[in-house]
C-alpha positions in Angstrom: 133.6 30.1 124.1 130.0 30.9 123.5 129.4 33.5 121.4 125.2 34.1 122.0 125.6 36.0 125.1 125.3 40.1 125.1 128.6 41.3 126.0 127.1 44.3 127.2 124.8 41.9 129.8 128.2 40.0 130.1 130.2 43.2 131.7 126.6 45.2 132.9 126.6 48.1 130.7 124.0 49.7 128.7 124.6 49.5 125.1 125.4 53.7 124.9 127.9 53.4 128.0 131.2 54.9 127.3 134.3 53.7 126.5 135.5 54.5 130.1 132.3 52.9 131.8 133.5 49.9 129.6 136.4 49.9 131.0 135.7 50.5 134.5 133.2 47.8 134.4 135.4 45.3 133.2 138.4 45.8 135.6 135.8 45.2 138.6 134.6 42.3 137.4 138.1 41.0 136.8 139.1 41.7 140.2 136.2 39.6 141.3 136.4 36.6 139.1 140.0 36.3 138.7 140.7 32.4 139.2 143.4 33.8 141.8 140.9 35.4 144.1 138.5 32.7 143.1 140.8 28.9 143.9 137.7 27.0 145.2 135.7 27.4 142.4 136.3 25.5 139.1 133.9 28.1 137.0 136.1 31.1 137.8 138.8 30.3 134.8 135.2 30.0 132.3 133.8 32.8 134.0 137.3 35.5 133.9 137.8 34.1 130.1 133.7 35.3 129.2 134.6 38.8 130.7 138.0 39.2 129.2 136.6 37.8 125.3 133.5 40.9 125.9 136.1 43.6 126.9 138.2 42.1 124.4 135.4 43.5 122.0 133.8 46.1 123.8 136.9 47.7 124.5 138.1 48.1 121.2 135.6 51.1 119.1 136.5 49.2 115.7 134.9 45.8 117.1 132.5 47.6 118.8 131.0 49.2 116.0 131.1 45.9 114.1 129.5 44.2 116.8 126.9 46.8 117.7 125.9 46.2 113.4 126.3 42.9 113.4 125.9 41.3 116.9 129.2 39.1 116.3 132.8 40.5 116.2 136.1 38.6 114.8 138.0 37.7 118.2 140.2 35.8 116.0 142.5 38.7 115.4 145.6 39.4 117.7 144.7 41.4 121.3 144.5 44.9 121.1 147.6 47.1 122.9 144.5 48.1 125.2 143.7 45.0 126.6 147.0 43.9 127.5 147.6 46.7 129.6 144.4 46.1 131.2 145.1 42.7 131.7 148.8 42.7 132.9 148.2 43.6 136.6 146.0 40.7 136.8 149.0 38.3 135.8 149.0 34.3 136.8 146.6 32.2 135.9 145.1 34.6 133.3 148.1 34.1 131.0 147.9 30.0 131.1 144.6 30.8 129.7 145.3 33.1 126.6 149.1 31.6 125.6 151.3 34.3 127.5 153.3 35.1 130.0 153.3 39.0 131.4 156.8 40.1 132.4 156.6 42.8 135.2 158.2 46.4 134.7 161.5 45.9 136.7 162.1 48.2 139.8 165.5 49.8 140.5 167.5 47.4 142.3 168.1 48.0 146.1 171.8 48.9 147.1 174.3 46.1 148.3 175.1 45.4 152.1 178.6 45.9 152.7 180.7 44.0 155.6 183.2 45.4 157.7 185.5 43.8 160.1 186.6 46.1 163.1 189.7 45.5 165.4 189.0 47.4 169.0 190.9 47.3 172.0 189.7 45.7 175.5 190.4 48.9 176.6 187.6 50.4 174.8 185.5 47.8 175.0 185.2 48.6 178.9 184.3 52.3 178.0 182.9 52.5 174.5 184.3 54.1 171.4 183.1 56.2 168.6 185.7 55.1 165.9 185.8 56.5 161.9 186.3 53.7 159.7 187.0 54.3 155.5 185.0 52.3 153.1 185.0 51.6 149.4 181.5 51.6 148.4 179.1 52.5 145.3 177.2 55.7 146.3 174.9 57.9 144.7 176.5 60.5 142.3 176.3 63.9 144.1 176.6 65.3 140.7 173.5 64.2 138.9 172.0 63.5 142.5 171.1 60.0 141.5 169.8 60.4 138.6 171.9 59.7 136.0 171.6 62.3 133.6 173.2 66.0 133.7 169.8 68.0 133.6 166.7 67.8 135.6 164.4 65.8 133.4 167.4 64.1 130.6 165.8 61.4 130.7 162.6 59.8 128.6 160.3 57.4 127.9 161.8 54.1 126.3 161.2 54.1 122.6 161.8 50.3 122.4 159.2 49.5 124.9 157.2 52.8 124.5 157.8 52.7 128.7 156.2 49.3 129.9 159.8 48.1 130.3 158.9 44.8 128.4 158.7 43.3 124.6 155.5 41.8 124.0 155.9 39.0 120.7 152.9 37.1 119.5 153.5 34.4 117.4 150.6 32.2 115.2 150.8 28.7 116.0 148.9 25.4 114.7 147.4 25.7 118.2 146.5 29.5 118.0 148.1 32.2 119.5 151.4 32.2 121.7 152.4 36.0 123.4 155.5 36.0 125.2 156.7 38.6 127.4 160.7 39.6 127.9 162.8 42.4 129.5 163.2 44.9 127.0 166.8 45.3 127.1 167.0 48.8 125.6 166.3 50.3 129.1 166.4 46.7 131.2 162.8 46.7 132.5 162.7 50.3 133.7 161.1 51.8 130.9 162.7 55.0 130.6 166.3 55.6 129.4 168.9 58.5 130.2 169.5 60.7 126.8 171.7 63.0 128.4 174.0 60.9 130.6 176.0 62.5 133.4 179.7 62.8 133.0 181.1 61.7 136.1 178.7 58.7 136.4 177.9 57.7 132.8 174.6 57.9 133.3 174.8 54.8 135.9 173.7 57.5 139.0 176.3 55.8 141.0 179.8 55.7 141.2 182.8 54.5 143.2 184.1 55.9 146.6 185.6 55.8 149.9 184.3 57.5 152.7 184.7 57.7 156.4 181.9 56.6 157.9 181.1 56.6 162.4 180.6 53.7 164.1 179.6 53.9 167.5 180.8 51.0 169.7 179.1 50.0 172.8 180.8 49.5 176.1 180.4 45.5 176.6 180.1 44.7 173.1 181.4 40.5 172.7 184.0 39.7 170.3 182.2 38.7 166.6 179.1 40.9 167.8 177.5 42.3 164.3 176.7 46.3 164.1 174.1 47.4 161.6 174.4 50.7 159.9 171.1 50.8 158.1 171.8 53.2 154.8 175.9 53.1 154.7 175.9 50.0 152.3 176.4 50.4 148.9 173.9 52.7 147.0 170.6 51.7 145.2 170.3 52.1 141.0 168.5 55.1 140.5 167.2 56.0 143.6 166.4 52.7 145.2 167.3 52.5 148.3 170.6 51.8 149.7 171.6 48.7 151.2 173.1 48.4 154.8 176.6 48.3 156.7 177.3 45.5 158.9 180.3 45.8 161.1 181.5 42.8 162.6 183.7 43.5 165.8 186.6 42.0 166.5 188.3 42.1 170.0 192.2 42.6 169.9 194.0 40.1 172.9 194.8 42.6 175.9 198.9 41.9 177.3 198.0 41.3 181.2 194.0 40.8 181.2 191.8 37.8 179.8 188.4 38.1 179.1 185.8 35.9 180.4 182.3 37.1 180.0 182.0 40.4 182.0 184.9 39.2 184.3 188.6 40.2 183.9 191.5 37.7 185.3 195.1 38.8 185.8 198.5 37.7 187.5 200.1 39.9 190.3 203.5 38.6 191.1 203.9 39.3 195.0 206.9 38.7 196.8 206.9 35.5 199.3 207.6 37.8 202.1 204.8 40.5 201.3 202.6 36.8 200.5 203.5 35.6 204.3 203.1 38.7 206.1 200.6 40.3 204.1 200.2 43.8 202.6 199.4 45.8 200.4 200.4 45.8 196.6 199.1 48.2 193.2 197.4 46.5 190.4 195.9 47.9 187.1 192.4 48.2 186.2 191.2 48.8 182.7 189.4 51.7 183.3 189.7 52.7 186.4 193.8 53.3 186.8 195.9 51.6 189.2 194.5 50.6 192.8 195.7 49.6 195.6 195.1 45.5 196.4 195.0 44.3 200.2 197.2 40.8 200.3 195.7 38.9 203.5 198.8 37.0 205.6 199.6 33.4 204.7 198.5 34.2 200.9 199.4 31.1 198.5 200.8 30.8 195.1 197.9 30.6 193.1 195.0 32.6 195.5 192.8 34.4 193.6 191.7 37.9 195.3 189.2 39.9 193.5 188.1 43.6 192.8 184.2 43.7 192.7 182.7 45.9 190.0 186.3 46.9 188.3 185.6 44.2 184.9 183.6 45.2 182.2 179.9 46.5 182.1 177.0 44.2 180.9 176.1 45.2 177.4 172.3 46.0 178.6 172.4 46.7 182.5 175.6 48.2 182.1 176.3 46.3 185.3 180.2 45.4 185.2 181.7 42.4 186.4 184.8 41.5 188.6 188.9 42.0 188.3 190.1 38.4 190.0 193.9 39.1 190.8 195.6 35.5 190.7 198.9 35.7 193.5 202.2 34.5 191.8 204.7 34.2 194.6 208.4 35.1 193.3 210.9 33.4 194.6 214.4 35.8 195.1 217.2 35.1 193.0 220.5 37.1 193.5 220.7 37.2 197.4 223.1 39.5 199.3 224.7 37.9 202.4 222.4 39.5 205.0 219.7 38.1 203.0 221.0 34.7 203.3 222.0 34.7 206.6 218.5 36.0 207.6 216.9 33.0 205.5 219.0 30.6 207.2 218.3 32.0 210.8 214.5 31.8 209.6 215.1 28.0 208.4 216.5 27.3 211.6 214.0 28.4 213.6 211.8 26.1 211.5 210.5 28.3 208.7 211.6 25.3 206.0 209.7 22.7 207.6 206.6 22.3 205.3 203.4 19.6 206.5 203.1 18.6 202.8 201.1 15.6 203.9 198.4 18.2 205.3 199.0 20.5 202.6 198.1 18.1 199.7 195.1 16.7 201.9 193.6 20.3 202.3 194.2 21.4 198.8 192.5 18.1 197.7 189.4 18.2 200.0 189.2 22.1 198.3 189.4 20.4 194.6 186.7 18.0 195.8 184.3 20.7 197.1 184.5 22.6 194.2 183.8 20.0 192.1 180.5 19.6 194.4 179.7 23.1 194.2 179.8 22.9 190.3 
């Protein structure tokens, strides 16, 4: 680097500005010429080195003084504690250029999501629930409140760091100097430590529980749908915040109805007399209790009847579907004499005779039409 310029002219003080005019200058003028800010133009690295050698001087009274006498100063010598501190919120390229890397103080870590997996019925997925669920989780230590220490204030400054939360080593090579940057691992980056640490937490601010917590299920909700509890994870180190609950829901098989989107299908057995001469016959809703279900004359093994607006409700309209009531037509077992005697008058007045040739044409031209419709 050339050494004939004025580092005063260089950062655009006066020679009597202050120490923090010095300083104040020389942080603008980083900001400005910082390579980062600056990745267009190949003179920015030349350009942030010149400001960074004069504050590297100027900065310092000692080298000041010597170069204020002499008009040259030794920049030979290791960086002063000042200029690092300066320089380590500029970071990136800047350390390619002097041999170091700058190591960031390290923030309390955020708390851990947490995954739950719920079992509801289909009952209450037609009317919502509010159910209590325990979980094991790391939460903040109502004790210390967090912090880690029994007293307000137990804790201090880092003495192996002096609080940056990183070691600084500088190390004379055949090349110059090489400054690396690490953790400190007295305090792991957070540059303070915990003198007086809190008996039921060890000084961690957390600890081990299991709480209840609410969940709040919606009517609707589809089985493996995901519920976010922002805050009910596991609690952050320190005070960070804590991470998030995710309940995944998981909807239990109901003993008469099957799902199908917002629709609910059933069987009804029906007797073959109630299915010839038609009816009426009580069914069970979900929600709604048992109604009564009007079987038309001539109903067939297999028709499906339906109950508008008794399935379950759209998760965002609210809107609920249909019950579809499939006829199963029990045949009698067990018959008592009249019974039979009535069955065979019935059969010989012609009630046995069956057009199955018509009967499997009509149910085929239905097959086909559906198919169509589809």
């Amino acid at each position: 680097m050339a050494q004939h310029r004025d580092y005063y002219q260089i950062l655009g003080v006066d020679h009597g500005a202050t120490q923090a005019e010095v300083k104040r200058a020389f942080r603008r003028l980083a900001r400005q010429h910082h390579p980062d800010v600056n990745p267009g133009d190949p003179e920015a690295a030349d350009r942030f080195r010149e400001i960074a050698e004069a504050y590297e001087v100027l900065g310092d009274p000692n080298r000041r003084a010597e170069y204020d006498l002499y008009g040259r100063a030794d920049v030979s010598a290791p960086l002063g504690g000042d200029i690092w501190e300066e320089l380590a919120g500029f970071g990136g390229l800047f350390d390619a250029f002097f041999g170091g890397r700058t190591a960031r103080r390290a923030r309390p870590r955020r708390g851990a999501d947490l995954r739950y997996d719920l079992e509801v019925e289909l009952g209450e997925v037609a009317t919502g629930v509010q159910r209590e669920i325990a979980v094991e989780r790391v939460r903040s230590c109502s004790t210390c409140g967090g912090t880690g220490s029994k007293s307000r204030g137990g804790d201090r400054i880092c003495p192996g760091c002096g609080g940056t939360g990183q070691r600084r080593h500088t190390t004379a090579t055949p090349f110059g100097r090489m400054s690396t940057v690490s953790t400190c691992h007295q305090c792991e980056g957070r540059g303070r430590v915990v003198t007086d640490p809190c008996d039921e937490c060890g000084g961690r601010g957390r600890r081990q529980t299991r709480e209840s917590v609410s969940v709040e299920i919606p009517a609707g909700v589809e089985e493996g749908a995901t519920l976010q509890l922002e805050g009910q994870g596991e609690a952050g180190e320190l005070g960070a915040r804590p991470g998030d609950l995710y309940v995944v829901v998981h909807v239990k098989e109901h003993e008469i109805f099957r799902r199908r989107g917002r629709d609910l299908h059933m069987e009804l057995p029906v007797s073959f007399v109630k299915a010839a001469l038609g009816g009426t016959a009580e069914v069970p809703t979900l929600a709604d209790g048992p109604e009564e279900l009007q079987i038309p004359e001539g109903t067939q093994a297999g028709d499906t009847l339906a109950l508008r607006g008794r399935g379950l409700p759209d998760l965002r309209t609210g809107v609920r579907g249909a019950q579809y009531v499939t006829v199963r037509v029990v045949t009698p077992t067990d018959l008592t004499s009249r019974q039979r005697e009535l069955l065979a008058e019935f059969a010989r007045e012609g009630g046995d005779q069956v057009d199955l040739a018509k009967g499997w044409l009509t149910r085929l031209r239905e097959a086909i039409r559906g198919e169509e419709d589809e």
